[in-house]
PyMOL CGO cylinders between C-alpha atoms (Angstrom):
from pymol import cmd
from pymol.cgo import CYLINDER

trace = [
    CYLINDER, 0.00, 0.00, 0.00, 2.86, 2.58, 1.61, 0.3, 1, 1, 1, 1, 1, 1,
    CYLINDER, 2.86, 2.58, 1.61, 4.63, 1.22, -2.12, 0.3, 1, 1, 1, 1, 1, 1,
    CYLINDER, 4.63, 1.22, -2.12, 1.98, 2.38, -4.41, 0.3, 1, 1, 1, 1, 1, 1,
    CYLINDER, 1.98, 2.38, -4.41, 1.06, 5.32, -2.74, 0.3, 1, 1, 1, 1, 1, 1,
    CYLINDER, 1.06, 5.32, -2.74, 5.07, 6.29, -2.72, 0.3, 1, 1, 1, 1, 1, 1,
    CYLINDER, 5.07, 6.29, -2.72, 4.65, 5.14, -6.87, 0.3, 1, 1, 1, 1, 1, 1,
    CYLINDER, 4.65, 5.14, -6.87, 1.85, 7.73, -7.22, 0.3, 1, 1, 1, 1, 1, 1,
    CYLINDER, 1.85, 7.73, -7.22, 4.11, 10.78, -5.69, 0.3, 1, 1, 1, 1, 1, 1,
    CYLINDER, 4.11, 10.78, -5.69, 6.67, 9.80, -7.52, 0.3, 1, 1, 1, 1, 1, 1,
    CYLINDER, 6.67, 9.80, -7.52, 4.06, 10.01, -11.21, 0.3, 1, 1, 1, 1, 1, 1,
    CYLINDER, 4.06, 10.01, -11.21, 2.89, 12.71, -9.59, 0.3, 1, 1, 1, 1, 1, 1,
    CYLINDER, 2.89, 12.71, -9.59, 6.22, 14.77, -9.36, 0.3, 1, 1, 1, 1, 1, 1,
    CYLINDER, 6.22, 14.77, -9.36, 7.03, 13.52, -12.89, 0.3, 1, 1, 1, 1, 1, 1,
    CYLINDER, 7.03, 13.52, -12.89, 4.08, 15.65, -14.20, 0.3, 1, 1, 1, 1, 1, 1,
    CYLINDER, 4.08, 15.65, -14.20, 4.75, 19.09, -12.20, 0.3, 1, 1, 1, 1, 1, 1,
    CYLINDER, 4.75, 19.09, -12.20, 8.67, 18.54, -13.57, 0.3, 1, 1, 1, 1, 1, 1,
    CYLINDER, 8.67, 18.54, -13.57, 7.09, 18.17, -17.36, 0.3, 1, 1, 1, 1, 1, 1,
    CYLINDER, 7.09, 18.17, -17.36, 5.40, 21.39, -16.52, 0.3, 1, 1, 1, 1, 1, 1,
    CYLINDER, 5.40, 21.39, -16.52, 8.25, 23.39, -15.21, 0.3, 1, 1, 1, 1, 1, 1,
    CYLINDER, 8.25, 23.39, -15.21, 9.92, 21.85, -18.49, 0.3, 1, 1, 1, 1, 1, 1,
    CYLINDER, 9.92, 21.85, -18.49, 7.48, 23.13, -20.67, 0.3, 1, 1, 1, 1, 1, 1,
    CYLINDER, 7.48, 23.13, -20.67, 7.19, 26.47, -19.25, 0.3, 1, 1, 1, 1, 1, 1,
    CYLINDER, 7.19, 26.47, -19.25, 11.02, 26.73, -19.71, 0.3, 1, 1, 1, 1, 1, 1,
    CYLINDER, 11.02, 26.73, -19.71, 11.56, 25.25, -22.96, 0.3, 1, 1, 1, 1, 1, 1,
    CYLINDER, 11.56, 25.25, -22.96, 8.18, 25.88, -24.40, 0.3, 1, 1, 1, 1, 1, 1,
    CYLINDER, 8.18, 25.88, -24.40, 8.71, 22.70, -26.65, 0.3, 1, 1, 1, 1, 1, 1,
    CYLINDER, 8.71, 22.70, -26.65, 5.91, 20.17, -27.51, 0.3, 1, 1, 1, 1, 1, 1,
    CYLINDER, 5.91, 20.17, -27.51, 8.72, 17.39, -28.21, 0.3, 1, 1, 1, 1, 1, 1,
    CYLINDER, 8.72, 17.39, -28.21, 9.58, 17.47, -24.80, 0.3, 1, 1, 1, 1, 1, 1,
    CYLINDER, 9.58, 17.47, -24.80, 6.34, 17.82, -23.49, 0.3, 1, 1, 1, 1, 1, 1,
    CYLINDER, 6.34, 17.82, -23.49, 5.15, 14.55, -25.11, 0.3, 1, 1, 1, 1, 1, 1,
    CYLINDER, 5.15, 14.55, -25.11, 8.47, 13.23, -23.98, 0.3, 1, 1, 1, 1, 1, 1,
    CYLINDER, 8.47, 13.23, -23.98, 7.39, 13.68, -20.31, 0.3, 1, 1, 1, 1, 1, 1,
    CYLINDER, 7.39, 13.68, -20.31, 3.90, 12.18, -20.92, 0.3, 1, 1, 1, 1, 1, 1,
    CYLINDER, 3.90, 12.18, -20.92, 5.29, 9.11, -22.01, 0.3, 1, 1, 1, 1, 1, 1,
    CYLINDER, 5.29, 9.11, -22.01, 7.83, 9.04, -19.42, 0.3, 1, 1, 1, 1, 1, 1,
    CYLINDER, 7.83, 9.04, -19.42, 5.22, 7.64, -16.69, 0.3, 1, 1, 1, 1, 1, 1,
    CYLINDER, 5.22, 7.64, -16.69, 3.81, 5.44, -19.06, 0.3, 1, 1, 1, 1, 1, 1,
    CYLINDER, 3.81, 5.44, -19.06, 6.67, 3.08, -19.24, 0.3, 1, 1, 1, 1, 1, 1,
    CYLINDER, 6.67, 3.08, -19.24, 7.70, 3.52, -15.83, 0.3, 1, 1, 1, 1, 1, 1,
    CYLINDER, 7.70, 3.52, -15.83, 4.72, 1.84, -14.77, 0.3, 1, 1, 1, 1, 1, 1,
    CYLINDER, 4.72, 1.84, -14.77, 4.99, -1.13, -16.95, 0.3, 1, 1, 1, 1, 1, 1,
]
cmd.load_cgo(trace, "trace")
């Protein structure tokens, strides 16, 4: 339970540092970069 839930932060954090990215860079490669990061992390 305490593994998944420390999983979800760690997703979670992924997204607000694809944000920060973004707002940075302002590039939509990266950006989709980031949102497929957390897709293969899970599997």
């Amino acid at each position: 339970m305490f593994r998944i839930n420390n999983h979800f932060k760690y997703i979670l954090s992924s997204y607000y540092a694809s944000i920060g990215t973004y707002t940075k860079l302002k590039s939509q490669r990266t950006v989709f970069f980031f949102l497929l990061t957390p897709l293969w992390t899970q599997c």
